[in-house]
C-alpha positions in Angstrom: -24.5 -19.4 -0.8 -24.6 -19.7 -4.4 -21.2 -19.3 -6.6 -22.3 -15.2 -7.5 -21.9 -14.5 -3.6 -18.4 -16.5 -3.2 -17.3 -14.9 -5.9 -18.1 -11.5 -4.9 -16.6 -12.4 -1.0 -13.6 -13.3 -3.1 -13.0 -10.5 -4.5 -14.0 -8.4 -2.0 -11.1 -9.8 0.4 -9.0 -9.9 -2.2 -9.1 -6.0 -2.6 -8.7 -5.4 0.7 -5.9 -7.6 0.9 -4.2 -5.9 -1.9 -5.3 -2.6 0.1 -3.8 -3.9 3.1 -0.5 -4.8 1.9 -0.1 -0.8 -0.5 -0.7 0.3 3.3 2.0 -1.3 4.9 4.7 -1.0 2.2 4.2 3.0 1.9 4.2 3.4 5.8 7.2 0.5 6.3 10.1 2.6 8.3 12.5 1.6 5.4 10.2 3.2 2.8 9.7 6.6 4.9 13.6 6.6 5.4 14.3 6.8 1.7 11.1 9.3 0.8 13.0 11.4 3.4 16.4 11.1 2.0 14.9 12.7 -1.6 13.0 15.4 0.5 16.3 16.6 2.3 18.5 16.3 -1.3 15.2 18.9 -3.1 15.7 21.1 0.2 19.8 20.7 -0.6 19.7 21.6 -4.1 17.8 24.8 -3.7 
């Protein structure tokens, strides 16, 4: 493999990395907990 190609594999696993980590903190129960909390105060407030 030349240095273009590890590169490219870097970065490459690096995104999906980055990808993989934005998944799990938006679907973490603690996260959907406090997105809930603001939905229910909206629904309140009306």
């Amino acid at each position: 493999m030349d240095l273009a190609s590890i590169l490219y594999l870097g970065v490459t696993f690096g995104l999906f990395v980055i990808f993989v980590l934005i998944v799990l903190r938006t679907y973490s129960k603690k996260r959907k907990d406090e997105g809930e909390i603001a939905k229910y105060r909206m629904l309140d407030d009306e």
